[in-house]
C-alpha atoms as an extended CHARMM CRD file, in Angstrom:
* protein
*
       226  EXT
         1         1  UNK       CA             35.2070000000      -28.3330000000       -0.0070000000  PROA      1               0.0000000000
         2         2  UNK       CA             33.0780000000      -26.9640000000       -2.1290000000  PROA      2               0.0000000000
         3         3  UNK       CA             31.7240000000      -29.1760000000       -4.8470000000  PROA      3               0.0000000000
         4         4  UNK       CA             30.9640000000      -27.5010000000       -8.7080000000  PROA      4               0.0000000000
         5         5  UNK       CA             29.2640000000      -29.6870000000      -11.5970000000  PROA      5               0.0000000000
         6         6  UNK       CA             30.3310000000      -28.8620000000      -14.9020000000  PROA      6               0.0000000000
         7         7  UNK       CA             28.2870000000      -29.6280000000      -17.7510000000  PROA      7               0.0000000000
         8         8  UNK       CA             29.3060000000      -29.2850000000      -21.0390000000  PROA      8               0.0000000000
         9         9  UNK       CA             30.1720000000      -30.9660000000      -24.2340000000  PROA      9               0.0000000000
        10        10  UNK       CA             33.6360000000      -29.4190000000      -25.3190000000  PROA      10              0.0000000000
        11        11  UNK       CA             36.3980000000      -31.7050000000      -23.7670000000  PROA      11              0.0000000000
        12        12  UNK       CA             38.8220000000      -28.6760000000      -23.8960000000  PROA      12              0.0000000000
        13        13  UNK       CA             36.3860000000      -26.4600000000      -21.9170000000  PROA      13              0.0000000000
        14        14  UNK       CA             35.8170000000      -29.5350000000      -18.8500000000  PROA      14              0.0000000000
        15        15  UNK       CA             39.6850000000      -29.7630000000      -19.0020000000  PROA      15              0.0000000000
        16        16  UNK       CA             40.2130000000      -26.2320000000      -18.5500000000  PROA      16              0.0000000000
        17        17  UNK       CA             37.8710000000      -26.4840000000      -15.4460000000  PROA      17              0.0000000000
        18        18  UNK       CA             38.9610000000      -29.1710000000      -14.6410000000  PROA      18              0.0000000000
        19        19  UNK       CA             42.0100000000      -28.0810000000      -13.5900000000  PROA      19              0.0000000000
        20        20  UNK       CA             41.6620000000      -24.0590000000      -12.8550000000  PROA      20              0.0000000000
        21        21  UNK       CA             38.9050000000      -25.4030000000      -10.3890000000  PROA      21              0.0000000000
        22        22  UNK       CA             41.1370000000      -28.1440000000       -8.9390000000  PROA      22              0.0000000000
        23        23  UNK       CA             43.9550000000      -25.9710000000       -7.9340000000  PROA      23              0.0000000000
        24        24  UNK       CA             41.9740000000      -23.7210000000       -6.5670000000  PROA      24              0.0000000000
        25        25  UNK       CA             40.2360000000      -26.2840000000       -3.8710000000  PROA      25              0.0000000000
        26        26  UNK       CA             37.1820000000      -26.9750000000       -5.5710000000  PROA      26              0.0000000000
        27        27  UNK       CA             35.9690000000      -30.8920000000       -6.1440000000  PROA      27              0.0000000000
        28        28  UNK       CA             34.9950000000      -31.0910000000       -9.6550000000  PROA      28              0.0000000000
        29        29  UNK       CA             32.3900000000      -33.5160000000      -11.5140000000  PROA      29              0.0000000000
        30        30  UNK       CA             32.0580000000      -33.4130000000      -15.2770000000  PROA      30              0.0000000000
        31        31  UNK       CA             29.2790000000      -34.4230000000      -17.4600000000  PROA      31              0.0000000000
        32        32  UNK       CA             29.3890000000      -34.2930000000      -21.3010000000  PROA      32              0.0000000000
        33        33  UNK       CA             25.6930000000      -34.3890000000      -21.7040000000  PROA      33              0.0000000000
        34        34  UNK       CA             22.2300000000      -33.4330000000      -19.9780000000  PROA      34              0.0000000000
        35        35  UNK       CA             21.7690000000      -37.5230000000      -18.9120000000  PROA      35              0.0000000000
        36        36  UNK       CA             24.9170000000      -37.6930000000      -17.7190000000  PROA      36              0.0000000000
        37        37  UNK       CA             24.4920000000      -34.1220000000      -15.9540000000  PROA      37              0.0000000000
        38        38  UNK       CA             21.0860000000      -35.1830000000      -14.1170000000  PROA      38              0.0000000000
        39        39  UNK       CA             22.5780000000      -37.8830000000      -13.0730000000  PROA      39              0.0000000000
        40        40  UNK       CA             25.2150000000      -36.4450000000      -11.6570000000  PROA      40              0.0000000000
        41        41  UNK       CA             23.4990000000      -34.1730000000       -9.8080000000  PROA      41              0.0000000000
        42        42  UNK       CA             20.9270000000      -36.9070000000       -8.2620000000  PROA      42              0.0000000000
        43        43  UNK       CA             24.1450000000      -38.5030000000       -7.0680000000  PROA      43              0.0000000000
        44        44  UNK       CA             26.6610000000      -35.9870000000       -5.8160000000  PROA      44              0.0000000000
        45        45  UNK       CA             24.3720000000      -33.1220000000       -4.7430000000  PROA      45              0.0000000000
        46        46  UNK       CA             26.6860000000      -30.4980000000       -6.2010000000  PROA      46              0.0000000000
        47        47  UNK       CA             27.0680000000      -26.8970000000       -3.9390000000  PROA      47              0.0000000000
        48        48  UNK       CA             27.4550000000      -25.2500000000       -7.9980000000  PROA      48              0.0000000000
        49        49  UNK       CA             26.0500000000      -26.4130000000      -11.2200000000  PROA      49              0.0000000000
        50        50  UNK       CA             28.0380000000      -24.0980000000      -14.3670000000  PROA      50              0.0000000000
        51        51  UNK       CA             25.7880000000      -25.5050000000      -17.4500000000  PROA      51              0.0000000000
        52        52  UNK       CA             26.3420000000      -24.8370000000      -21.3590000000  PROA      52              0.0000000000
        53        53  UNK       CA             22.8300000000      -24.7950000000      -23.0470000000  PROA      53              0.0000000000
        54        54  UNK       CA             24.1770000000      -26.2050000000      -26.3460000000  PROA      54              0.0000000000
        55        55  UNK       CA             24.0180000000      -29.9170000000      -25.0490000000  PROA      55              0.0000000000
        56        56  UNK       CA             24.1430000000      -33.0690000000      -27.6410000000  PROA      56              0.0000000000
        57        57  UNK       CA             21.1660000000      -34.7790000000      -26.3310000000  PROA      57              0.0000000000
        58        58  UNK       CA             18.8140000000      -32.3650000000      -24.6190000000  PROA      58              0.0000000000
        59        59  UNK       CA             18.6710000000      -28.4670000000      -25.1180000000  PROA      59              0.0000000000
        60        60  UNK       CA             20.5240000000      -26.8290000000      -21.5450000000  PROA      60              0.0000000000
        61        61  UNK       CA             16.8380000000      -25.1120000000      -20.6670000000  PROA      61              0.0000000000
        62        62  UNK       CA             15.5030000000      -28.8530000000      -20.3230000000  PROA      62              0.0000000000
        63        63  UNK       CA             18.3230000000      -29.6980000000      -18.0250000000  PROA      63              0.0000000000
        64        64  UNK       CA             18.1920000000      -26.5380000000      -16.0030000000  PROA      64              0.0000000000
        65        65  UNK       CA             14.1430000000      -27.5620000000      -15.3290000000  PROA      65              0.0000000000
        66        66  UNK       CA             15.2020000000      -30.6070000000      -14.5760000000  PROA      66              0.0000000000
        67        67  UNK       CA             17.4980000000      -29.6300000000      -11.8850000000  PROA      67              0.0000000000
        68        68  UNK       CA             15.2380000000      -26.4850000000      -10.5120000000  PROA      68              0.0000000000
        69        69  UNK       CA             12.7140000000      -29.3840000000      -10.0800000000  PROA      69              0.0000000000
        70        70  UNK       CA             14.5640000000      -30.5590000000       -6.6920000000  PROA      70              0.0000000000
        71        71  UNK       CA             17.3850000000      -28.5290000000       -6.0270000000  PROA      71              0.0000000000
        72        72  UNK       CA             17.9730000000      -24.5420000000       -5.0970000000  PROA      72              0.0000000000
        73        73  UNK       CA             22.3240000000      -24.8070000000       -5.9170000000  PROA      73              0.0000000000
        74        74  UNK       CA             23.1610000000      -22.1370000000       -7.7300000000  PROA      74              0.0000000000
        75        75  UNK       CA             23.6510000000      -22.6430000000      -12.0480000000  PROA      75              0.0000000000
        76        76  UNK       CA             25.6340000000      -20.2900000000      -13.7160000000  PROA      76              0.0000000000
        77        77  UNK       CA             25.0450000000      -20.9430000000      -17.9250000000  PROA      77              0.0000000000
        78        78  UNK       CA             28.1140000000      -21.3490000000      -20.2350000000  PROA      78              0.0000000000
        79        79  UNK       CA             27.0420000000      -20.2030000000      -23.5020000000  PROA      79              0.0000000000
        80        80  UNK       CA             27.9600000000      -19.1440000000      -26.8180000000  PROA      80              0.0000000000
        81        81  UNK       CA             24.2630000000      -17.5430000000      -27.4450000000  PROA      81              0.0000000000
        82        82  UNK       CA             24.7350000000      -14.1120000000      -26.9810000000  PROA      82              0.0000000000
        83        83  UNK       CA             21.3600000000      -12.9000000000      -27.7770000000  PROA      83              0.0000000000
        84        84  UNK       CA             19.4110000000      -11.2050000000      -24.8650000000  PROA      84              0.0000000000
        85        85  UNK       CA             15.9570000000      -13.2280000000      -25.2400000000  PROA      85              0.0000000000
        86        86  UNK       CA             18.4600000000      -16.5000000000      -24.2890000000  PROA      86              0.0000000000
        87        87  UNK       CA             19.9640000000      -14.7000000000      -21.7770000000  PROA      87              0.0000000000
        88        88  UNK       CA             16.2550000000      -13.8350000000      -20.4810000000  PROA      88              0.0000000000
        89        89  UNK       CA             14.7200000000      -17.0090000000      -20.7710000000  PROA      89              0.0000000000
        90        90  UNK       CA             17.8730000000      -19.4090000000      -18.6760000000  PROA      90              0.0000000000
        91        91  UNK       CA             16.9700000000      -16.6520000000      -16.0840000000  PROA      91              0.0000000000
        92        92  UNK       CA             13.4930000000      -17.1050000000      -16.0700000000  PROA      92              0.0000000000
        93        93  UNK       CA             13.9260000000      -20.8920000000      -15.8200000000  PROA      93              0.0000000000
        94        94  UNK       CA             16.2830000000      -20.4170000000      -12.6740000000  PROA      94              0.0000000000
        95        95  UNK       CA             19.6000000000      -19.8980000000      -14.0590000000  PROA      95              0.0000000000
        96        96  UNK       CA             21.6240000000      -17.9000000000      -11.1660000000  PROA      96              0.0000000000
        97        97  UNK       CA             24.2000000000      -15.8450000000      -14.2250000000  PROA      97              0.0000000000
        98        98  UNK       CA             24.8940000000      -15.9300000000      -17.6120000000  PROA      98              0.0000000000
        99        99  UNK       CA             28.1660000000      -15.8200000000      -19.0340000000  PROA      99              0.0000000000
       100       100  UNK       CA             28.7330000000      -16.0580000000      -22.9040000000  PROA      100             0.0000000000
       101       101  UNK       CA             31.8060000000      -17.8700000000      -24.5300000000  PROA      101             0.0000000000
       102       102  UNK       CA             34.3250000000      -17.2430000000      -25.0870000000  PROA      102             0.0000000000
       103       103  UNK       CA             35.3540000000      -16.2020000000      -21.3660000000  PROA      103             0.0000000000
       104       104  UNK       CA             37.8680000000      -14.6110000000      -19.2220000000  PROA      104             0.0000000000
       105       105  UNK       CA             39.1590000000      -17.4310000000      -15.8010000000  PROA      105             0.0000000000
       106       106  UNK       CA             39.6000000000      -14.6430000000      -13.8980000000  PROA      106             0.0000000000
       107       107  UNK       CA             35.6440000000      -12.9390000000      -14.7980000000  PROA      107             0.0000000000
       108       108  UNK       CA             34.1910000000      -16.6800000000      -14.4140000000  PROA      108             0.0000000000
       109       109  UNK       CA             35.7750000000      -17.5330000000      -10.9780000000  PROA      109             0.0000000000
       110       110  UNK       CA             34.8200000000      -14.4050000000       -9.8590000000  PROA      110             0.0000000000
       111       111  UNK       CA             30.9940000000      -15.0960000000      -10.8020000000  PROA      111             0.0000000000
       112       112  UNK       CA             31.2640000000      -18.5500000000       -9.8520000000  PROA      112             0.0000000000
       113       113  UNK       CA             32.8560000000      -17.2830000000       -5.8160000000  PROA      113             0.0000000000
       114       114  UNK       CA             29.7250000000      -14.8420000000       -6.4580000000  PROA      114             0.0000000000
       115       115  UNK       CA             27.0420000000      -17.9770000000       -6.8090000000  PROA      115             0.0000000000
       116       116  UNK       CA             28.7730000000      -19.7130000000       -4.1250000000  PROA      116             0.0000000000
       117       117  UNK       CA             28.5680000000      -17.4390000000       -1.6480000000  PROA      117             0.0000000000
       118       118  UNK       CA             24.9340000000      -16.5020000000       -2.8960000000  PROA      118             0.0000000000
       119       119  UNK       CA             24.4160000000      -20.3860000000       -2.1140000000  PROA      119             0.0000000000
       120       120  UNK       CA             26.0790000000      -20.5290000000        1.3020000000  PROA      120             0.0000000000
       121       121  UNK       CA             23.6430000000      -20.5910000000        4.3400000000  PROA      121             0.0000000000
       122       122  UNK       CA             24.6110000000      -18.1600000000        6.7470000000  PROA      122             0.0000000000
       123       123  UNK       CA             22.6720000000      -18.2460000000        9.9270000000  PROA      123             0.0000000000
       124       124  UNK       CA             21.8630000000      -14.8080000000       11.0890000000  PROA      124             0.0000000000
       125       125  UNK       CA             20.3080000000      -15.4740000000       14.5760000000  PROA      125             0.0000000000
       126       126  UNK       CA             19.4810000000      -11.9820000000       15.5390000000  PROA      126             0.0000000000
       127       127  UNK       CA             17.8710000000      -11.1190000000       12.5060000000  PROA      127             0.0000000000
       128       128  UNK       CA             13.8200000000      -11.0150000000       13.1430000000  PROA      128             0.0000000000
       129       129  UNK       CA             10.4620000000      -12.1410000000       11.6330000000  PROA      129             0.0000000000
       130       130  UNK       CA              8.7930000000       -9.7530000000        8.7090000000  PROA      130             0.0000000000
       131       131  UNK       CA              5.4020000000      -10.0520000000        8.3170000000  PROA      131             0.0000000000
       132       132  UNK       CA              3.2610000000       -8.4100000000        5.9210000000  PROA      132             0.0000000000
       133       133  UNK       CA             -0.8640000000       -9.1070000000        5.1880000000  PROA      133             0.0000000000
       134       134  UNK       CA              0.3930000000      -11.7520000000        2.1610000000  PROA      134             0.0000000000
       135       135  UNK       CA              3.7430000000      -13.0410000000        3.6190000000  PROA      135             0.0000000000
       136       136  UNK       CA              6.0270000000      -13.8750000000        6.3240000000  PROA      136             0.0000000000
       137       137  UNK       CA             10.2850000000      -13.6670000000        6.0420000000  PROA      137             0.0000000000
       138       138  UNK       CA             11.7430000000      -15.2320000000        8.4570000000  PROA      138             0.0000000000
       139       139  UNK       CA             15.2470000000      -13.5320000000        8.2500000000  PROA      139             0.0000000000
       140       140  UNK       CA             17.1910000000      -15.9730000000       10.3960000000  PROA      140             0.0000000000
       141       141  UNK       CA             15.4830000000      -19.7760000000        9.1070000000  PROA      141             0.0000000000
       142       142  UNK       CA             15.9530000000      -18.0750000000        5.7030000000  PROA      142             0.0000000000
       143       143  UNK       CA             12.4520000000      -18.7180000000        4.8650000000  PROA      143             0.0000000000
       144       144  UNK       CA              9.1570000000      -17.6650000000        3.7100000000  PROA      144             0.0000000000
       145       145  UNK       CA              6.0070000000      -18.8170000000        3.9960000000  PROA      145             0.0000000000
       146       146  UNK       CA              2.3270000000      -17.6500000000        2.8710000000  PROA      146             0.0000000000
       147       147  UNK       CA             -0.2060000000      -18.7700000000        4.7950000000  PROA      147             0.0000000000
       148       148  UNK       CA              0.6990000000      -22.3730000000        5.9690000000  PROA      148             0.0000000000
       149       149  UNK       CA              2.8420000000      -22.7280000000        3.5920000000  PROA      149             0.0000000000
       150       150  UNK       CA              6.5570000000      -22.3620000000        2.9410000000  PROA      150             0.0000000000
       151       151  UNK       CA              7.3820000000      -20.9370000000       -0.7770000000  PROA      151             0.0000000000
       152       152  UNK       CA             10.5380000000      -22.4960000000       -2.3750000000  PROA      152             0.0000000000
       153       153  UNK       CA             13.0250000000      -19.2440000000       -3.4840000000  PROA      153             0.0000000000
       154       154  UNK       CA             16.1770000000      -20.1170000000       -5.0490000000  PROA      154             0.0000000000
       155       155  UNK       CA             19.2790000000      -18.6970000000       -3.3860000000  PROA      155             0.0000000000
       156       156  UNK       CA             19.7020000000      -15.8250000000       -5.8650000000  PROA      156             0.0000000000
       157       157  UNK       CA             15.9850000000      -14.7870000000       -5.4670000000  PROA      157             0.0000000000
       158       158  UNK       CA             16.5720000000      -14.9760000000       -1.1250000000  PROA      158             0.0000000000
       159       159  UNK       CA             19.8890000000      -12.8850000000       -1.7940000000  PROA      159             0.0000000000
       160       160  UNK       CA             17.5270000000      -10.2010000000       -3.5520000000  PROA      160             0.0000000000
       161       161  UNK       CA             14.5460000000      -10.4860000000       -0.9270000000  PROA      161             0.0000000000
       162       162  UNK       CA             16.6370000000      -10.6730000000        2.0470000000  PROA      162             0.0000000000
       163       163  UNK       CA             18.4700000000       -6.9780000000        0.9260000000  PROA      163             0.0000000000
       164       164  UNK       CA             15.4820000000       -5.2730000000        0.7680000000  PROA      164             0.0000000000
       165       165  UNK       CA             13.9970000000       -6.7620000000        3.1890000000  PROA      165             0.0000000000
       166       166  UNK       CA             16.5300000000       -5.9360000000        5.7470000000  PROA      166             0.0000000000
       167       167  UNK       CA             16.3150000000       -2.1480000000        4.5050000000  PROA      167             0.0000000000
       168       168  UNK       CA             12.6730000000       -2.3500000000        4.4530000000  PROA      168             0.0000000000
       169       169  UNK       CA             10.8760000000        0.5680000000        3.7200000000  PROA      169             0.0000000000
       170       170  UNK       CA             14.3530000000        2.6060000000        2.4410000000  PROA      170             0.0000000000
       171       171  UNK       CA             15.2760000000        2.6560000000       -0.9320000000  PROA      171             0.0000000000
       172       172  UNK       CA             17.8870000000        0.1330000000       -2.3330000000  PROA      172             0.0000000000
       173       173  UNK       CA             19.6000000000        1.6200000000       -6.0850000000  PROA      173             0.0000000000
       174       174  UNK       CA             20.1690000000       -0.6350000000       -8.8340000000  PROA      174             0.0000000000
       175       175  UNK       CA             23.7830000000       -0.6600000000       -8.5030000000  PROA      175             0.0000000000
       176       176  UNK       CA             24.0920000000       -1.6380000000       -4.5990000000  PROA      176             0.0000000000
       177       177  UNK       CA             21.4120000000       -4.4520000000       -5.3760000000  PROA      177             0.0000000000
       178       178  UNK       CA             23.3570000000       -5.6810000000       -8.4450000000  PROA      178             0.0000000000
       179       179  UNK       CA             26.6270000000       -5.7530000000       -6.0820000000  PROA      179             0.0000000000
       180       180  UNK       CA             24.9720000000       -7.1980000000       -2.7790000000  PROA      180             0.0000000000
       181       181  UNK       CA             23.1790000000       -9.4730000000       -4.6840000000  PROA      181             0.0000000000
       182       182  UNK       CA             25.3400000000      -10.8000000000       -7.3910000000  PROA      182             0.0000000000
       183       183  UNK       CA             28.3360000000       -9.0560000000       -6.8340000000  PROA      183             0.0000000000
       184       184  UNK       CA             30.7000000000       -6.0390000000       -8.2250000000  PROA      184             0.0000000000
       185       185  UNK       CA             31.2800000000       -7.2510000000      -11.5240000000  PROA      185             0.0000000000
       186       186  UNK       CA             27.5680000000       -7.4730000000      -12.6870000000  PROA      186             0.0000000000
       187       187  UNK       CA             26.5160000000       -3.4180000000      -11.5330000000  PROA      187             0.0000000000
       188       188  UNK       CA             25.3640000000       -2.9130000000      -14.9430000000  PROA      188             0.0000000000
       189       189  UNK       CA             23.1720000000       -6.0970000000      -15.2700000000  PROA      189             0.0000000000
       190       190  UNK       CA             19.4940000000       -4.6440000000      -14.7030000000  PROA      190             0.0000000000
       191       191  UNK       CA             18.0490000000       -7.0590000000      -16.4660000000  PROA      191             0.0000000000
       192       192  UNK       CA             18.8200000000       -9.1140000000      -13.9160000000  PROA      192             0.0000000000
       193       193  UNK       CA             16.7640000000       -7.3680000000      -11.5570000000  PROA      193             0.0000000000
       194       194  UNK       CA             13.5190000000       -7.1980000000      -13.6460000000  PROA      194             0.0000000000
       195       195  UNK       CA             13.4770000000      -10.8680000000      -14.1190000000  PROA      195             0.0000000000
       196       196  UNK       CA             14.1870000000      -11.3020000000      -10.3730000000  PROA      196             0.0000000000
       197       197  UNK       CA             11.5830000000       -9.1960000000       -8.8580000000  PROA      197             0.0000000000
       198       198  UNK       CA              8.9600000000      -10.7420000000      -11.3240000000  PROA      198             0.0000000000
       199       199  UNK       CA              9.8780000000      -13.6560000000       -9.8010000000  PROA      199             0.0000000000
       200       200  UNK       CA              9.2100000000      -12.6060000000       -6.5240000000  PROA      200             0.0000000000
       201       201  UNK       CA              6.0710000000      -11.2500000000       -7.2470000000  PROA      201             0.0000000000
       202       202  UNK       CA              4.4550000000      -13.7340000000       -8.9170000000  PROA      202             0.0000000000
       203       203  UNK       CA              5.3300000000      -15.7910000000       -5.4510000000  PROA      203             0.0000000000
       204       204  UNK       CA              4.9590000000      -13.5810000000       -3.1120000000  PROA      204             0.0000000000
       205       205  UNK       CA              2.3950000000      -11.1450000000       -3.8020000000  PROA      205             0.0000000000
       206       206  UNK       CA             -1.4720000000      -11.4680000000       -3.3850000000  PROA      206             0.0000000000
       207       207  UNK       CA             -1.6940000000       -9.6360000000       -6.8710000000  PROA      207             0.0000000000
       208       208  UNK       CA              1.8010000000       -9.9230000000       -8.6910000000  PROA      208             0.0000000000
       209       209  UNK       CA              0.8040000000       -6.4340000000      -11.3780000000  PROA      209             0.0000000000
       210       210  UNK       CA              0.1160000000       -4.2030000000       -9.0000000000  PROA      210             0.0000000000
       211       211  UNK       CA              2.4590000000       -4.9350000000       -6.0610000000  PROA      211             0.0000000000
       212       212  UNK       CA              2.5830000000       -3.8650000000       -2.6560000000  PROA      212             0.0000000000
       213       213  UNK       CA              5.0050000000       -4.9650000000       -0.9020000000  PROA      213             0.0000000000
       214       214  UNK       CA              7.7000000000       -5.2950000000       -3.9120000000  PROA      214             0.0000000000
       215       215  UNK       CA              8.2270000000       -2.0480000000       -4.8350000000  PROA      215             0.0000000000
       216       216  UNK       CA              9.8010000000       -0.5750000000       -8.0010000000  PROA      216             0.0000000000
       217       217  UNK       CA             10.6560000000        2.5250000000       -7.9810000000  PROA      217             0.0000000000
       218       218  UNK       CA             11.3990000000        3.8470000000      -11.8760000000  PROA      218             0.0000000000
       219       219  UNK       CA             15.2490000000        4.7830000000      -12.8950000000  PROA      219             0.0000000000
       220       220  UNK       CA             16.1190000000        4.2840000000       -9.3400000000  PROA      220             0.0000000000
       221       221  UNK       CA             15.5320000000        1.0630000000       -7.6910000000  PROA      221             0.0000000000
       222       222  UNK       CA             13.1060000000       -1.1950000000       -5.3080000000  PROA      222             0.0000000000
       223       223  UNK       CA             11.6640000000       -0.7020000000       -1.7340000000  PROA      223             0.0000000000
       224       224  UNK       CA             10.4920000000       -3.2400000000        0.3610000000  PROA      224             0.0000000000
       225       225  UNK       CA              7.1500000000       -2.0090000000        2.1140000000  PROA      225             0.0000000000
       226       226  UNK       CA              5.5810000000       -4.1360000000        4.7060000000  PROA      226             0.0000000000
């Protein structure tokens, strides 16, 4: 069963997940606040984390550190901010989606089945090892290491490295990453991918502005290049 931590401080929103998570097999913890929340997570090592940003004690960003400090489970945010430098910056500090209030059930468990399978370790035991003069993928541990060292990616950031590194050296489009990746709902999310592959680079690459092994390729998409 998969288990989803809802944070948020609107009793009528945790109510309304409550239940439309219940029914639908999901184990549900609530929190009402980022405390509680942290706690929470410590304790029940959630699979999902959907987090509001507007929290009464600490701001959602805080909370979202705190968690990225120790765990890779995807968060989706739960937001009224609408504005795109928000949006931006709970990707940059690991969010896995954004979704703004108010929202459709259907669109949010759709996202949320999107982060979980994002999430989901799927042992691929034919897949090989990729190694280029900065990195290594290993496509079947799910793991990458530099040097002697392994480099922590969260799930959404593997999802995105794993595509084009399985079509290395071909062209992936916008769209088909946006789908693989996140799934069909979010084709028109490009920001998504910018913040992404800076991600990436900054980890992975020996010199993260002027890549070459992360490849952008303008209007069109990325190629992976070993």
């Amino acid at each position: 069963m998969t288990r989803v931590l809802v944070i948020d401080d609107e009793p009528q929103i945790l109510r309304a997940l409550r239940i439309n998570l219940s029914v639908r097999g999901y184990e549900v913890i609530t929190a009402h606040n980022g405390a509680a929340a942290l706690r929470a997570a410590a304790e029940r090592k959630p699979d999902v984390v959907v987090l509001d940003l507007g929290l009464p004690d600490m701001d959602g960003i805080e909370v979202l550190a705190g968690l990225r400090g120790w765990t890779t489970a995807p968060v989706i945010v739960l937001s009224a901010r609408t504005d795109s430098a928000d949006k931006v910056e709970a990707l940059d500090a690991g969010a896995d989606d954004y979704v703004t209030k108010p929202f459709g059930m259907d669109e949010f468990l759709a996202r949320l089945r999107a982060a979980v399978r994002r999430g989901a370790v799927a042992a691929d035991t034919d897949a090989p090892v990729v190694t280029t003069d900065s990195f290594t993928v290993d496509l079947a541990a799910k793991k990458v290491t530099r040097g002697d060292a392994e480099v922590h990616l969260t799930p959404t950031e593997w999802g995105m490295l794993e595509m084009l590194v399985r079509n290395r050296g071909k062209l992936v489009g916008q769209k088909e990453l946006l789908r693989e990746v996140w799934g069909p709902a979010y084709a028109t999310e490009t920001h998504y991918l910018r913040v992404y592959l800076a991600q990436l680079r900054r980890k992975l690459e020996d010199d993260p502005s002027s890549p070459r092994h992360l490849i952008t390729e303008p209007g069109m998409g990325y190629r992976f290049q070993e």
